[in-house]
C-alpha positions in Angstrom: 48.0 63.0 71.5 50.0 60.2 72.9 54.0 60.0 71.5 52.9 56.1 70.4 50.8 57.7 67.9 52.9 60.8 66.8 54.4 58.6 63.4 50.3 57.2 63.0 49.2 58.0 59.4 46.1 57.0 57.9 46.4 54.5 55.7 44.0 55.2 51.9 40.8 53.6 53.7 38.0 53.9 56.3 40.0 54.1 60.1 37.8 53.0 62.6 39.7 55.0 65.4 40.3 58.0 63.7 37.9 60.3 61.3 41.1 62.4 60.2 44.7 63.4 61.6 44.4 64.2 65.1 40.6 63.9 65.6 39.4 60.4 67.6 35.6 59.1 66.5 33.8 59.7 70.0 33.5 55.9 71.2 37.7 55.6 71.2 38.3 58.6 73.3 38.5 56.8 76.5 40.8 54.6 74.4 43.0 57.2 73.5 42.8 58.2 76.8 43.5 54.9 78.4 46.3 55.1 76.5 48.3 58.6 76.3 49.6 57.8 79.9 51.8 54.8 78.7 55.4 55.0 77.5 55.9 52.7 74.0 58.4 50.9 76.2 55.8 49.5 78.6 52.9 49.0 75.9 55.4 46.6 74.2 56.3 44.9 77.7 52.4 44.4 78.0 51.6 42.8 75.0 54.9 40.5 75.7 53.6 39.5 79.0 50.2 38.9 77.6 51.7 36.4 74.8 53.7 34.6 77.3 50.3 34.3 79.4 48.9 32.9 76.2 51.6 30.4 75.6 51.4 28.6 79.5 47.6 29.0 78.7 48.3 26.7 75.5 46.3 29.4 73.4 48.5 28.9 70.1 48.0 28.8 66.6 50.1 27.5 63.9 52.3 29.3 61.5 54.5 28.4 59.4 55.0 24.8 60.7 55.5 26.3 64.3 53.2 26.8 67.3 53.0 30.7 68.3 51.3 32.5 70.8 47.8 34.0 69.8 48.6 37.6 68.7 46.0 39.9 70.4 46.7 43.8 69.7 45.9 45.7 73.0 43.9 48.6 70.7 40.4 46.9 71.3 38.3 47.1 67.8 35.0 49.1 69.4 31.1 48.7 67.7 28.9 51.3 68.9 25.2 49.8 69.3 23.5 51.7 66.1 26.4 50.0 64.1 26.0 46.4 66.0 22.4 47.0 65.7 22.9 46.6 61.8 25.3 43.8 61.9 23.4 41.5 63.7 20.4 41.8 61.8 22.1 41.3 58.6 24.2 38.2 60.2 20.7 36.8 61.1 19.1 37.7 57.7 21.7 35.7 56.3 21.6 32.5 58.1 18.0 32.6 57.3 18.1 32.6 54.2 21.1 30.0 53.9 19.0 27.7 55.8 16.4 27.8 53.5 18.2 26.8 50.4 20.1 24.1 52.5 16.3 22.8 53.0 15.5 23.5 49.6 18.5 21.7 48.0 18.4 18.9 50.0 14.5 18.8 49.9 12.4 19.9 46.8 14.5 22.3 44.9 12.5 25.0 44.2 15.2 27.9 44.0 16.6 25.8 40.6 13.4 24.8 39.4 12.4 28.8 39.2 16.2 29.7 37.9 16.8 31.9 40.9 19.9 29.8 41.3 21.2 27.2 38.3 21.2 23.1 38.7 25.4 23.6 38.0 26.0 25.1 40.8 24.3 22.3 43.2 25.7 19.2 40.6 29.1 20.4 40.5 29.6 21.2 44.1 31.6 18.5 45.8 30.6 19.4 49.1 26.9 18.0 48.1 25.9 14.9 49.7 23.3 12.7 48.5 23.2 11.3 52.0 22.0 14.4 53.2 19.2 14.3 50.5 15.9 13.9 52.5 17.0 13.9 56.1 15.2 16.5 58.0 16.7 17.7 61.3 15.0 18.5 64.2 13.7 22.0 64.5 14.9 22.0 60.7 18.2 23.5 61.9 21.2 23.1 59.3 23.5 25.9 60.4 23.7 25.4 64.4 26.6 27.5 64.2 28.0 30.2 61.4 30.3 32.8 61.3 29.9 35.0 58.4 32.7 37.5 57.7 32.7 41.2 57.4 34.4 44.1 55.9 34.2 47.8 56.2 34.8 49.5 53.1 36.8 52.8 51.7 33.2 54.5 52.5 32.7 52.7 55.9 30.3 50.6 55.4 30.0 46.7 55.9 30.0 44.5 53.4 29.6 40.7 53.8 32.6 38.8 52.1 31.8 35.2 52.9 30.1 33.1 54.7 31.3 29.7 57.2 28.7 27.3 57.7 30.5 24.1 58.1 32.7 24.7 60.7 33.7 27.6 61.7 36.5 28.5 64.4 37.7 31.1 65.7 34.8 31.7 68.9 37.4 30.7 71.1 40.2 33.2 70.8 37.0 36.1 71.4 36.8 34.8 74.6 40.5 34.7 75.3 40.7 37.7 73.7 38.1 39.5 76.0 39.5 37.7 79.7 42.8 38.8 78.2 41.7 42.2 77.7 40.2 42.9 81.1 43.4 42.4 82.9 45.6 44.4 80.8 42.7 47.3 80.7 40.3 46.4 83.5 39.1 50.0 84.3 38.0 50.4 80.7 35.7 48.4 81.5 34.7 49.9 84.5 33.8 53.5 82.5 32.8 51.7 79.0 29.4 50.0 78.7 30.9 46.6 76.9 28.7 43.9 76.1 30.1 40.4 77.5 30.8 38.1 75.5 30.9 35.3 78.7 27.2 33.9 77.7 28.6 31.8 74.4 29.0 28.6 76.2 25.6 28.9 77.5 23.7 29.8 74.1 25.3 27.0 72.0 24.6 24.2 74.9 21.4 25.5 74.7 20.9 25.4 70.9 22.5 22.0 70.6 19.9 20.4 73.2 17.3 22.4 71.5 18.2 20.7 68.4 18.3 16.6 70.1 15.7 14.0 67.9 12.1 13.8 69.5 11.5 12.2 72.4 14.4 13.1 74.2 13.9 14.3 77.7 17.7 14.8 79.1 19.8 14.9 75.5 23.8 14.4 76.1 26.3 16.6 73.7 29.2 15.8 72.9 31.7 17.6 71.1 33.6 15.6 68.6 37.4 16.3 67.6 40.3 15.4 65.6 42.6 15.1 68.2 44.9 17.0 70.1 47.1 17.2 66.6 44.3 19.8 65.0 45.0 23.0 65.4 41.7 24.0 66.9 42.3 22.0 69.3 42.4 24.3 71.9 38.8 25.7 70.8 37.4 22.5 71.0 38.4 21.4 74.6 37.6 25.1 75.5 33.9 24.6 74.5 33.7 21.9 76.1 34.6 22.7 79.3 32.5 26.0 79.2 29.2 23.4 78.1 30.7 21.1 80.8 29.9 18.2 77.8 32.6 15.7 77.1 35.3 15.6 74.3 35.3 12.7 72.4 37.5 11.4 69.3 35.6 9.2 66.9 37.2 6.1 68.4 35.4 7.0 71.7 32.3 6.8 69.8 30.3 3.5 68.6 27.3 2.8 66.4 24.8 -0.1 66.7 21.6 -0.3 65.3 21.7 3.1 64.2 21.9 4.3 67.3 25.3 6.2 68.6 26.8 5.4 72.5 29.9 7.0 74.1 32.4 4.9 75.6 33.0 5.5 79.2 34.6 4.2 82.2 31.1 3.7 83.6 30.0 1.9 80.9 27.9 2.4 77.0 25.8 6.4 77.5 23.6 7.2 74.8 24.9 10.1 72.8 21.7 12.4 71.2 24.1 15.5 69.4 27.5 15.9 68.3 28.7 18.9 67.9 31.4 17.7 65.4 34.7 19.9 64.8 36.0 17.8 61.3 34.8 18.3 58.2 32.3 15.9 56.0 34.9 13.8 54.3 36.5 12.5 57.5 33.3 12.1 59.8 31.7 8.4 58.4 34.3 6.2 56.6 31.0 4.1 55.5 29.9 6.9 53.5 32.5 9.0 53.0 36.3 8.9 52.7 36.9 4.9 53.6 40.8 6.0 54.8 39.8 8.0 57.5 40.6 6.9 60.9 39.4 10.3 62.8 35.3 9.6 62.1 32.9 7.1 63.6 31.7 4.6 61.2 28.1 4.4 61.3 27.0 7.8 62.5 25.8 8.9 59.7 23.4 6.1 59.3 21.8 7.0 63.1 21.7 10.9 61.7 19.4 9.4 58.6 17.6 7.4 61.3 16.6 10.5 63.0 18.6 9.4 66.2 21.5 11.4 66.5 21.5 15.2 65.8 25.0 16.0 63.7 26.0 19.9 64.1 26.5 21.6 61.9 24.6 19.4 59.6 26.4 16.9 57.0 26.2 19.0 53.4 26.1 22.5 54.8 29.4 22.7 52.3 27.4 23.8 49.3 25.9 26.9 50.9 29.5 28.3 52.1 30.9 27.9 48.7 32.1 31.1 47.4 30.2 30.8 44.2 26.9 30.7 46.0 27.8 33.7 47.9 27.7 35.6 44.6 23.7 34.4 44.9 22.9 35.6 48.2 21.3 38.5 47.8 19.0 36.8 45.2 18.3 33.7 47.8 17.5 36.7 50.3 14.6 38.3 48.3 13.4 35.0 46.9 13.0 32.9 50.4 12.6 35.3 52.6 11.0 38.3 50.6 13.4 41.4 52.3 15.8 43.2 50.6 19.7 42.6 52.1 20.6 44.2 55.1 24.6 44.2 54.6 25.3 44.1 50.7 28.0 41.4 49.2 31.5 42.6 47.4 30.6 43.4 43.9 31.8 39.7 42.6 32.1 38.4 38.8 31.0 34.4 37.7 34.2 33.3 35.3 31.4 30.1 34.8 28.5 32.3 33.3 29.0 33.4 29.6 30.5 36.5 29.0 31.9 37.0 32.2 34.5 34.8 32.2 36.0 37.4 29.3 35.5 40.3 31.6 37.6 38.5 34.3 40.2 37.7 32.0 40.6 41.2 30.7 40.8 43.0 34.7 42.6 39.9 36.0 45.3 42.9 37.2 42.8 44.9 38.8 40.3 42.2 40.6 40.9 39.6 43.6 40.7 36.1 42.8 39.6 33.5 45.2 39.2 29.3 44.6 35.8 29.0 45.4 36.8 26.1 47.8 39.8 27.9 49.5 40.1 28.5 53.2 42.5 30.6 55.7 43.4 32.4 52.9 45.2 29.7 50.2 45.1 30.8 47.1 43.8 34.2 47.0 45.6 36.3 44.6 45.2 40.0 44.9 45.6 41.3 41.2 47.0 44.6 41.8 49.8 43.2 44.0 50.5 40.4 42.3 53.9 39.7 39.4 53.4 39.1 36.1 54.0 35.3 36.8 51.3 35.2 39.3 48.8 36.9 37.0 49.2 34.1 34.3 49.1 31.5 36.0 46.0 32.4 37.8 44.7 33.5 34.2 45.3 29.5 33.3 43.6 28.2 36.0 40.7 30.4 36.1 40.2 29.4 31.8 41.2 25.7 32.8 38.2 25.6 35.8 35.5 28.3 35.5 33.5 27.2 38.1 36.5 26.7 40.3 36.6 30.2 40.7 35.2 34.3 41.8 36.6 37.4 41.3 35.6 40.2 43.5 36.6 44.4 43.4 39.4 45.0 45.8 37.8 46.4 48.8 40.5 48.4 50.5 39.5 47.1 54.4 39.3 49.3 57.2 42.5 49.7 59.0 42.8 49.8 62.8 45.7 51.3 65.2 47.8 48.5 65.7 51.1 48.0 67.9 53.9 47.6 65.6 56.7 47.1 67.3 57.0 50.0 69.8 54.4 52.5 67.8 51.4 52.5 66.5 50.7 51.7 62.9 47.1 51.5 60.6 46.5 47.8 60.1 44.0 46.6 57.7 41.0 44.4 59.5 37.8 42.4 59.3 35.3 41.1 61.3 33.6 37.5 61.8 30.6 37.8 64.2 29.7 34.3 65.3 25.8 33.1 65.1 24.1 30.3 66.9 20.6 29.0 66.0 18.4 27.3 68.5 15.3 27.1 66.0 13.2 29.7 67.3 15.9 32.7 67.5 19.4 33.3 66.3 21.8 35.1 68.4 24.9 36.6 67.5 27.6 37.0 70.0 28.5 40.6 70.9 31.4 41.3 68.6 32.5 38.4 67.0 36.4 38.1 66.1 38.6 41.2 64.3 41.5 39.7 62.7 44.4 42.1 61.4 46.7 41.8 59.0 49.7 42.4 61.0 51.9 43.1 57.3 51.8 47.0 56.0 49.3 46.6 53.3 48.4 43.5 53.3 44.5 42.4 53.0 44.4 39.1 54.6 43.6 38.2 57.6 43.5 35.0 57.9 45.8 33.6 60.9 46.8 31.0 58.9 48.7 33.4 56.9 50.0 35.7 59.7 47.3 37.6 61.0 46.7 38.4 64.5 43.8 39.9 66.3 41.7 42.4 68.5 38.8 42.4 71.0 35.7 43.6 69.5 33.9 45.9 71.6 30.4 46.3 71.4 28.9 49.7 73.4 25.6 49.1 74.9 22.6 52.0 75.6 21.9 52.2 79.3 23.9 51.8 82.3 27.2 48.9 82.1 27.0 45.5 82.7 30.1 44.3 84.4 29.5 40.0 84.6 32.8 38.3 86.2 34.5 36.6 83.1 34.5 33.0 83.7 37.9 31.2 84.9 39.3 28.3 81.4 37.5 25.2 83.7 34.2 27.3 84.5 30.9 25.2 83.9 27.4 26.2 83.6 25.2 26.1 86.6 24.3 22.2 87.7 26.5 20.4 85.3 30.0 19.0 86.3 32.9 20.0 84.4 34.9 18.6 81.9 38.5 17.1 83.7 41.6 18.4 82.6 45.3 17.9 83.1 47.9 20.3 83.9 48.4 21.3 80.2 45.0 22.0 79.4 44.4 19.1 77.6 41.9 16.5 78.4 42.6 13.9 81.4 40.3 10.7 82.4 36.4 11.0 81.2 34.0 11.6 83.8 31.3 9.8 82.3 33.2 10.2 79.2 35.7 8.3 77.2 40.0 7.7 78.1 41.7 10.4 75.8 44.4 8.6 74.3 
């Protein structure tokens, strides 16, 4: 075995590279391999170079009140295709059935009316929309895009433990990830059979012109940001170049007669979709938050109209909230009649009688999560936490019922991760990204494995300093090796979007001036 693992011990949990001390699962033995030849010294000298790479590439995240390079671990996370095979049927399954009750709670409410799911849980929600109420989108498409995230646990099998159906990020850094990867490794992929992950751009341009009104024979996309101050910036312009659409702010949009156009220096263009990257609250200041300067007023109007497709769909909020998730399962059997393919954490409802008591009494022992939390804020992980934590939590949970879950710690599956200049078990999850075109649902090869880069620690989140790893998914049959395409690659026949020298967007080609 390789000195860089000589120190490695396996951490109290499921290890996807190892099945005990000294014995490698088949599927990371050209890993291991790969890896044996290379002194600690050089392994750390790669993954400096490669975080320097990331910084001139701009692909940063922000921790801490400071931009840092994207931390990618140079052990890949590997999926062999029994094991993706089960994934993606049970990421599918799910966004099924979470389109359905998005129809049914913005249609006729059938899942409350027969007490599958109860009227408290839609009234109280603040991420329902009465605007939403009615409006049916083409191809009856909701979720365009989800990522639904994943854990492996102590007995190695996947578990769902939440789902992201309003926006969710993270795509971009699986690509970066994977164009990082083949340099530092490239004849890995020259003996491993590795699905690509190159065919996203081409899938969600596809979906998102699948899901333009009626009537629309050439539909333009746009993708719709914050600004260059979000931090997903670089995600944004990144799908937009690999769509070759145009990135627009909301002040290069405008609304008249229900009816949305994108400024350009050629004059008005029709817009048909917008794939929007900011949340509900900041999209229409008619209708929404009236302080927001970010949205375009009036686009929510031409969505109602039926003459602009809005992706993800305005509303999607109450179907990601956590307490729904506890009510999955049940949604699964009663829309679509199958049993679940990947099982939920066992969860607890502080807002159903009796079980707020039981919560109370195993606050030390259970993980509590804000039902409306994100990147990892607020969690508190009851066996770690002090005695001060504990009460406090214990207030708010008995102050805001409904504000909260509680789950059974799942101890995650742990990964070899570079730790300085050795190799160290690293707990991980996984968020395998979904895109819906109407007809089919595809999930990308893989998805993004985030690690908690702290010994012990559960989250994952980047947001509270996690970093990640490719995910490898082995096909059957002989290896496809597709040339990864270049940061400014578009797809075939359509011009791509004009950068400047720092990645960010320059003039508008049939677009708007970024300001």
């Amino acid at each position: 075995m390789a000195d860089i693992f000589d120190a490695y011990a396996l951490a109290h949990a499921w290890d996807e590279m190892f099945v005990r001390p000294g014995e490698v699962r088949t599927a990371y033995e050209p890993v291991l391999a790969a890896l044996q030849p290379i002194e600690p010294s050089e392994l750390r000298f790669r993954a400096d170079q490669m975080a320097r790479a990331f910084t001139d590439r701009g692909v940063t995240y922000a921790f801490a009140g400071e931009e840092r390079p994207w931390p990618l671990d140079l052990v890949p996370r590997i999926l062999e295709a029994l094991e993706w095979d089960l994934v993606q049927r049970g990421v599918s399954q799910r966004v099924r059935a979470l389109e359905a009750y998005l129809a049914d709670a913005y249609g006729h409410c059938r899942a409350f009316e027969d007490g599958v799911v109860p009227w408290r849980l839609l009234l109280n929600s603040p991420h329902f929309h009465r605007a939403a109420h009615g409006v049916e989108p083409p191809g009856g498409v909701r979720i365009h895009v989800a990522g639904i995230d994943l854990v492996r646990d102590e007995a190695g099998d996947f578990r769902v433990l939440e789902d992201n159906v309003r926006v969710p990020s993270g795509v971009s850094y699986v690509i970066e990830n994977r164009r990082a990867m083949t340099r530092v490794f490239p004849s890995l992929f020259a003996e491993q059979h590795v699905l690509p992950v190159d065919g996203y751009g081409q899938k969600l341009l596809a979906a998102l012109r699948a899901a333009a009104p009626g009537g629309t024979a050439d539909p333009r996309v746009v993708v719709l940001t914050p600004g260059p101050s979000n931090a997903a910036y670089f995600e944004h312009a990144l799908l937009a170049r690999l769509m070759g659409v145009q990135l627009v702010e909301g002040h290069d949009l405008a609304c008249r007669n229900n009816r949305v156009w994108m400024r350009t220096t050629r004059g008005e263009m029709p817009v048909h979709v917008v794939y929007r990257r900011l949340d509900d609250d900041f999209l229409d200041p008619l209708h929404f938050r009236p302080d927001s300067v970010i949205g375009c007023p009036g686009i929510m109007n031409a969505a109602m109209a039926g003459n602009v497709t809005l992706a993800n769909a305005v509303g999607n909020g109450i179907a990601d909230d956590k307490l729904l998730y506890t009510y999955v399962p049940d949604l699964i059997r009663y829309y679509l009649g199958e049993e679940p393919v990947l099982p939920n954490v066992e969860s607890f409802r502080p807002d159903e009688p009796g079980q707020l008591d039981a919560v109370l009494d195993q606050i030390g022992e259970l993980v509590i999560k804000p039902v409306d939390g994100a990147g990892g804020q607020g969690i508190v992980i009851g066996p770690k936490a002090d005695k001060e934590t504990l009460e406090r939590t214990r207030k708010a949970v008995i102050a805001d019922p409904r504000g909260y879950i509680a789950q059974r710690p799942v101890a995650l599956s742990t990964s070899p991760t570079l730790a300085g200049e050795r190799m160290a078990p690293r707990h991980i999850d996984l968020r395998p990204f979904a895109v819906n075109d109407g007809h089919d649902i595809w999930v990308l090869p893989g998805g993004l494995t985030r690690v908690a880069l702290q010994e012990g620690n559960l989250i994952v989140n980047s947001s509270q300093g996690g970093g990640s790893k490719d995910t490898w998914v082995l096909a059957e049959g002989p290896a496809e090796h597709p040339e990864e395409p270049s940061a400014g690659t578009a797809l075939p026949g359509v011009a791509p979007r004009q950068l400047g020298p720092d990645g960010a967007p320059a003039v508008v080609q049939e677009g708007a001036q970024q300001q």
